[in-house]
C-alpha positions in Angstrom: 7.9 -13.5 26.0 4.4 -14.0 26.9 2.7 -18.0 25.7 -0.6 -19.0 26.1 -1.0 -22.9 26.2 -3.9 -23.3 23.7 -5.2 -27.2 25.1 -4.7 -30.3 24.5 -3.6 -30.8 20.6 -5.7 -33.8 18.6 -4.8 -37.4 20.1 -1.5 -36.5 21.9 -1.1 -35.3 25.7 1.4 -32.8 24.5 0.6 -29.1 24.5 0.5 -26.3 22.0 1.8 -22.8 22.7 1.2 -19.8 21.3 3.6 -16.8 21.8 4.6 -13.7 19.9 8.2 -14.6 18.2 10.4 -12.1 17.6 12.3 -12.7 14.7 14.7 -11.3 11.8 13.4 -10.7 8.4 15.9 -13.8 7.1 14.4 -16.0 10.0 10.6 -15.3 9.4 11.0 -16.3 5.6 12.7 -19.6 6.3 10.2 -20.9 8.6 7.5 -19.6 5.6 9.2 -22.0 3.5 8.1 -25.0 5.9 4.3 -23.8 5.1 2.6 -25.3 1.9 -0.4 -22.3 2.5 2.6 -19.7 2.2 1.9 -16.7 0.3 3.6 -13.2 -0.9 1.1 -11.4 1.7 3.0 -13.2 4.4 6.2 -12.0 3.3 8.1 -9.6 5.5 9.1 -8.0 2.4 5.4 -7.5 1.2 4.5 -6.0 4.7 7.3 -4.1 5.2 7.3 -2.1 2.0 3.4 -1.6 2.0 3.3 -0.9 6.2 6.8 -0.5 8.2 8.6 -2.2 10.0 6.9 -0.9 13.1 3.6 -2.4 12.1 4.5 -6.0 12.2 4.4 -8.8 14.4 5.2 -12.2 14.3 3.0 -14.8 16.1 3.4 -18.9 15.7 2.1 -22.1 17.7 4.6 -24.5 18.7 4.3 -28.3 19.3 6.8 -30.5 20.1 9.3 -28.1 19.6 8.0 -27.6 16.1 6.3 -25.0 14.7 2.8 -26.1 13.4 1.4 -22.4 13.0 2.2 -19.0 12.0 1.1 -15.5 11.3 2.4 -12.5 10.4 0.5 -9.5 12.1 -0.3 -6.1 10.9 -1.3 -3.8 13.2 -2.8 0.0 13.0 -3.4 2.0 15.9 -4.8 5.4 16.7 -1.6 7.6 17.6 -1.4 7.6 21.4 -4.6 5.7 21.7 -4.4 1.8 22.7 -7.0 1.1 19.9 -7.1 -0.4 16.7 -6.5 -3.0 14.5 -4.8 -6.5 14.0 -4.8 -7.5 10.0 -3.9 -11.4 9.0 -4.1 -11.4 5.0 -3.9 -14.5 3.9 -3.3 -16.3 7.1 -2.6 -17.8 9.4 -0.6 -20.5 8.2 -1.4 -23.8 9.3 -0.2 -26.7 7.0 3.4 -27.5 7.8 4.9 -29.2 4.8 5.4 -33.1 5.7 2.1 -33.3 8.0 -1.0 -34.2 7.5 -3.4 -31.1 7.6 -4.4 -30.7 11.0 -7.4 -28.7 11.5 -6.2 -28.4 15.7 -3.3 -26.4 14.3 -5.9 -23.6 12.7 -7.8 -23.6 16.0 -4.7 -23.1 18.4 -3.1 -19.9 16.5 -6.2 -18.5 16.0 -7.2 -19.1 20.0 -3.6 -17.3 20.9 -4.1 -14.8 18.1 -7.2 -13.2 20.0 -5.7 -14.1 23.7 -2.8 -11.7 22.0 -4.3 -9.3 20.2 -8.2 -9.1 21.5 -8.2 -9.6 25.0 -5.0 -8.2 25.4 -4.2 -5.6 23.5 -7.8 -4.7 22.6 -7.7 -4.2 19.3 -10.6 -5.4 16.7 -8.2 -8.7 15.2 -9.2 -9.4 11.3 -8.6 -12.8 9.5 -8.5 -13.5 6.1 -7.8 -17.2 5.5 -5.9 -18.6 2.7 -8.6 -21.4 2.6 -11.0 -22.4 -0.1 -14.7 -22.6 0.9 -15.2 -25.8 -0.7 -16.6 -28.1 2.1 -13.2 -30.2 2.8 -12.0 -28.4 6.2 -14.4 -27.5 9.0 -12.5 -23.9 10.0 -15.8 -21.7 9.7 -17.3 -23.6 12.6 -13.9 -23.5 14.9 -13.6 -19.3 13.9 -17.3 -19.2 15.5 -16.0 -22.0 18.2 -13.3 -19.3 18.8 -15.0 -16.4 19.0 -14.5 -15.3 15.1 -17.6 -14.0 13.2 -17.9 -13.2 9.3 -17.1 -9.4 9.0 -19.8 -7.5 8.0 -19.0 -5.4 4.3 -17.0 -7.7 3.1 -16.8 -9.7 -0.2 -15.5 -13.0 -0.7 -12.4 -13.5 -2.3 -14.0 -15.5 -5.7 -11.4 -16.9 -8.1 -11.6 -19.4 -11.1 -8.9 -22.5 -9.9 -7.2 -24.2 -12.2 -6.4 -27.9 -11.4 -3.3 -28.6 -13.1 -2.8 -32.3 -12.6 -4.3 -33.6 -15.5 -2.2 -33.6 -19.1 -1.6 -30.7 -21.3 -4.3 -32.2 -24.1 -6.6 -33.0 -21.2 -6.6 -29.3 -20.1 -6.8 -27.6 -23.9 -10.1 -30.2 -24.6 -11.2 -28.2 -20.8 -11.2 -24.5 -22.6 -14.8 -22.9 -22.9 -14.9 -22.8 -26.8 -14.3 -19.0 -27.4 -11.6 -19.2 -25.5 -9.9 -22.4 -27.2 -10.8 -20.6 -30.9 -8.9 -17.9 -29.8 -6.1 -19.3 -28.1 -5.6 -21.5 -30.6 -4.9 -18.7 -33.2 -1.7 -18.0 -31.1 -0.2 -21.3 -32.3 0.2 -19.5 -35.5 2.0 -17.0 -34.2 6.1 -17.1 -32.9 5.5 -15.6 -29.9 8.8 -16.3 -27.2 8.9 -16.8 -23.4 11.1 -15.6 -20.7 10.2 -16.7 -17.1 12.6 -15.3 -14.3 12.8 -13.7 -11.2 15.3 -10.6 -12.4 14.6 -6.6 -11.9 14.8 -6.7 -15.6 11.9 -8.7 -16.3 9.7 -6.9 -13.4 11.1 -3.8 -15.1 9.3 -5.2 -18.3 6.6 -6.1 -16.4 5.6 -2.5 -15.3 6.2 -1.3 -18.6 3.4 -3.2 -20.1 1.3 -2.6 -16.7 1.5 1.1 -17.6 0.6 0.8 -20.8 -2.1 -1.4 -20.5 -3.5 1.2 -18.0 -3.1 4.1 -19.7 -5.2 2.6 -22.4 -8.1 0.9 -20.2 -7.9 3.4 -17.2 -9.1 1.7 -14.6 -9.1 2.6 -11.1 -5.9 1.6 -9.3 -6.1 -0.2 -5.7 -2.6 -1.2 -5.4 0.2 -0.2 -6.3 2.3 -2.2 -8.2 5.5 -0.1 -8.5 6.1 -1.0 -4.5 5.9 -4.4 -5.9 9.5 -4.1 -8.2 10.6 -2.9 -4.2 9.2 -6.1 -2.5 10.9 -8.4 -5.3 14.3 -6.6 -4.4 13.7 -8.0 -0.6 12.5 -11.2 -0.8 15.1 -14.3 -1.0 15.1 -16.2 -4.2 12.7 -19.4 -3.0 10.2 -16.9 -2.2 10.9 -14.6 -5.1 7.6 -13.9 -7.5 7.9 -14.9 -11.0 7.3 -13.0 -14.0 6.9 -13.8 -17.3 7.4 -11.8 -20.9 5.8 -13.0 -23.8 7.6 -11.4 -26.9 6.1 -10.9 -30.7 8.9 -9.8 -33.1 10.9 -9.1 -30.1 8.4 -7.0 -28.8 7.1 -7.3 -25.3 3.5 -8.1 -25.7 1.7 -9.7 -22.5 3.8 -10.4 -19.0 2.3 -12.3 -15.8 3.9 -12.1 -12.2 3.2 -15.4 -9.9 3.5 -16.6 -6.2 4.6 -19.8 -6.3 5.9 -19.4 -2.7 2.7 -22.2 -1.7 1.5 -25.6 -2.7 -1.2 -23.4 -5.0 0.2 -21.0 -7.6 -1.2 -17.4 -7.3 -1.5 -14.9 -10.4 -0.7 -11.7 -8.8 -1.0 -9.1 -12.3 -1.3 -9.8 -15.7 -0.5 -6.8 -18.1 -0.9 -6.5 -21.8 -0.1 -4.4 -24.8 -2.4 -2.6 -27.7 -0.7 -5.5 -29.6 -2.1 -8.5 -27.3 -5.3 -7.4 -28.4 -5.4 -9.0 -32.0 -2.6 -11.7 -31.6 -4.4 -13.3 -28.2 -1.0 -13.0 -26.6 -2.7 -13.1 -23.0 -4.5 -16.6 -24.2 -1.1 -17.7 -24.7 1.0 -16.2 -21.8 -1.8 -18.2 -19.5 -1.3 -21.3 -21.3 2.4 -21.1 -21.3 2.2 -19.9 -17.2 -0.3 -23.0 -16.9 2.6 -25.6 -18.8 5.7 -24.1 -16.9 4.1 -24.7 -13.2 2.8 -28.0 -14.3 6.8 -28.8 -14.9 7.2 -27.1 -11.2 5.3 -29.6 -10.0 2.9 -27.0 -9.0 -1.0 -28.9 -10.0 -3.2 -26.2 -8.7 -3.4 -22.4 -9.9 -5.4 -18.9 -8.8 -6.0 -16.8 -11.5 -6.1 -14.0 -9.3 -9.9 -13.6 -8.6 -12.7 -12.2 -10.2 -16.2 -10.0 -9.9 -18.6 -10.5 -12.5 -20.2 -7.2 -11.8 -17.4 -5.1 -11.6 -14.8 -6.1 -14.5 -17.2 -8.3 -16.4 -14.5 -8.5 -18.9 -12.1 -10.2 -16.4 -14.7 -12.7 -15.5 -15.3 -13.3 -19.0 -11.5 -13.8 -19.7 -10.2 -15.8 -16.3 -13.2 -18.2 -17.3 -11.9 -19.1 -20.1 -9.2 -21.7 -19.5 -12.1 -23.7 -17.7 -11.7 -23.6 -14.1 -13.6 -24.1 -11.1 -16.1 -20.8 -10.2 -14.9 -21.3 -6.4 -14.9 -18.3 -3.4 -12.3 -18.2 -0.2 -13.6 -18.5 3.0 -14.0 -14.5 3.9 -12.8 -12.3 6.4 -13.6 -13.1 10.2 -13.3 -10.7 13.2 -12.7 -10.7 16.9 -13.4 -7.4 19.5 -14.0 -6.9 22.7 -13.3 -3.1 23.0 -15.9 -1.0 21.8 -13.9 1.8 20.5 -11.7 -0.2 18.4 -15.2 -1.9 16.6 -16.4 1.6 16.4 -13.2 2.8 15.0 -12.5 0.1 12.6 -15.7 0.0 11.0 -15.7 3.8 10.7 -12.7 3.7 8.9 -13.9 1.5 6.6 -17.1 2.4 5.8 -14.9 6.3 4.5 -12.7 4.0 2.6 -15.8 2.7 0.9 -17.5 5.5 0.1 -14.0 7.3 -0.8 -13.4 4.1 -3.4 -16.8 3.9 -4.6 -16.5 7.8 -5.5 -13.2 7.3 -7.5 -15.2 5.0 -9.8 -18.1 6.8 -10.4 -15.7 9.6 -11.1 -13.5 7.1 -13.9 -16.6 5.8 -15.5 -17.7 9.6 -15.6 -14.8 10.7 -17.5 -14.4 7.5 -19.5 -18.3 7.8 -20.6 -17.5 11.5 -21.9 -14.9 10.4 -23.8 -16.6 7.6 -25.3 -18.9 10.3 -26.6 -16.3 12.0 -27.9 -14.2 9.1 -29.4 -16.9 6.7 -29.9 -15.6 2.8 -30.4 -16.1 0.8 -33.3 -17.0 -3.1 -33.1 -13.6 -3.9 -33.9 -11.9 -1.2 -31.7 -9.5 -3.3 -29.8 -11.0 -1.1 -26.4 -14.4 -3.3 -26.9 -12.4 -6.3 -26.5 -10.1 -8.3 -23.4 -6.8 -7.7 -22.9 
């Protein structure tokens, strides 16, 4: 197996190596578990249902005989043609629970992650860093160290973050005031919570999820089905929680979270006709926010946001008062000029392709808004 020695490592004589590890499933989720920047999209199981098993590889940094580093690899490549790409969503991981964040780690996977995969294999390699832009770490400046620049057509990933640490009456008083006067309408109400990891709650889950899209209709990007599939693989510390808020026995909101990191992530939220005058999603976020705050869980993603694209998700997710706060981006290495070419051909189709479905759905939801035109209080003028 093939190790690149990546220097020196902070005050210590000892060396980091990088290597591709070849690993079972069962093995590459334990050593996530020793990651506090572990995430869902560095599950086996999430790759594995969305690409095969033939598109991934492992790839960590050891030191000391410990593994300070890890990444799990997607890789797409022309058929019979040694180009392509190398995809790290939401990694790599480099905070080792126990140690102090070392920012030497970040630099010596992502050094043997382009030895690997760039000069190499010659593929373009892709990054997306599960790292808030928020001036504490200095990674952007070791990615451009390393030979990493910000990919060009790319967004941000922009979220609201909800710091959970301080008390319950401490985060209500932290509501924008529309949100509070609506959520607290729900404490009037006897709604009931079930948080679990069971095929029977996801089950619930994507019964709302259909629902709610069959009455908003908006354009689909992933597809949360293969998600039920994911839950089946993953083991039970890595599981996603999902959560059903009931009205008269009556499903009426549901989340699904990672809680697989030291930051909670809200992966879908889903709601019914009925959530729309009870404020049922007001309350299911509330009632996510107490029960990871009793997981000793103090910081939450509330999945991200784009004020120009669902204004009415912005409008919601800011609601419970968090920090406006955007990811670091996606960075890229290449040294073969097909593989650039390729890549960014690819994804300037999938663009225009995605950008066509839209204009297609707000076509056909303008005409029938013409046909069925909405009242102020028609519950499709408000969030849910």
């Amino acid at each position: 197996m093939p190790a690149y020695s990546t220097g020196v490592c902070g005050r210590t004589e000892s060396r980091a190596l990088a290597m591709v590890h070849e690993c079972q499933p069962h093995q590459w989720h334990a050593l996530l578990q020793q990651f506090s920047d572990a995430s869902v999209y560095q599950t086996y199981a999430h790759d594995v249902v969305i690409w095969g098993h033939s598109h991934i590889n492992h790839f960590v940094v050891q030191k000391e005989g410990r593994v300070v580093a890890a990444a799990q690899v997607r890789i797409a490549k022309a058929p019979g043609l040694n180009v392509g790409m190398a995809y790290v969503l939401r990694g790599p991981l480099w905070r080792p629970k126990g140690l102090e964040p070392d920012p030497e780690h970040f630099r010596h996977i992502i050094r043997g992650l382009r030895a690997e995969y760039v000069l190499k294999r010659g593929l373009l390699l892709r990054l997306v860093p599960n790292v808030l832009d928020d001036g504490t770490t200095d990674l952007g400046r070791i990615l451009a160290e390393e030979g990493f620049s910000q990919a060009a057509d790319t967004k941000r990933y922009r979220t609201f973050m909800m710091d959970l640490s301080p008390p319950l009456d401490e985060l209500h008083k932290r509501m924008r005031y529309g949100w509070r006067r609506g959520f607290n309408k729900t404490l009037k109400l006897d709604f009931n919570f079930t948080t679990g990891t069971t095929d029977d709650l996801f089950a619930a889950f994507l019964s709302l999820y259909r629902e709610m899209h069959d009455r908003k209709q908006f354009t689909q990007y992933v597809d949360v089905n293969k998600f039920r599939k994911i839950q089946s693989l993953l083991p039970q510390a890595l599981k996603l929680h999902v959560t059903i808020c009931r009205l008269n026995g009556q499903p009426v909101a549901s989340t699904v979270c990672d809680i697989s990191g030291k930051t909670a992530l809200l992966v879908f939220l889903a709601t019914s006709k009925t959530a729309l005058q009870t404020y049922a999603a007001h309350a299911i976020i509330w009632e996510q926010m107490k029960w990871l705050k009793a997981q000793d869980i103090r910081s939450y993603d509330l999945g991200g946001i784009d004020p120009q694209a669902n204004p009415g998700g912005y409008q919601f997710k800011s609601g419970p008062g968090g920090q406006d706060v955007y990811f670091l981006g996606q960075f890229e290495a290449c040294v073969n000029p097909v593989s650039l070419h390729l890549i960014h051909s690819a994804q300037r189709i999938r663009a225009d392709y995605r950008r066509c479905r839209e204009r297609i759905r707000k076509t056909v939801h303008s005409l029938l808004q013409k046909k069925v035109p909405c009242l102020p209080d028609d519950p499709r003028t408000q969030i849910g």
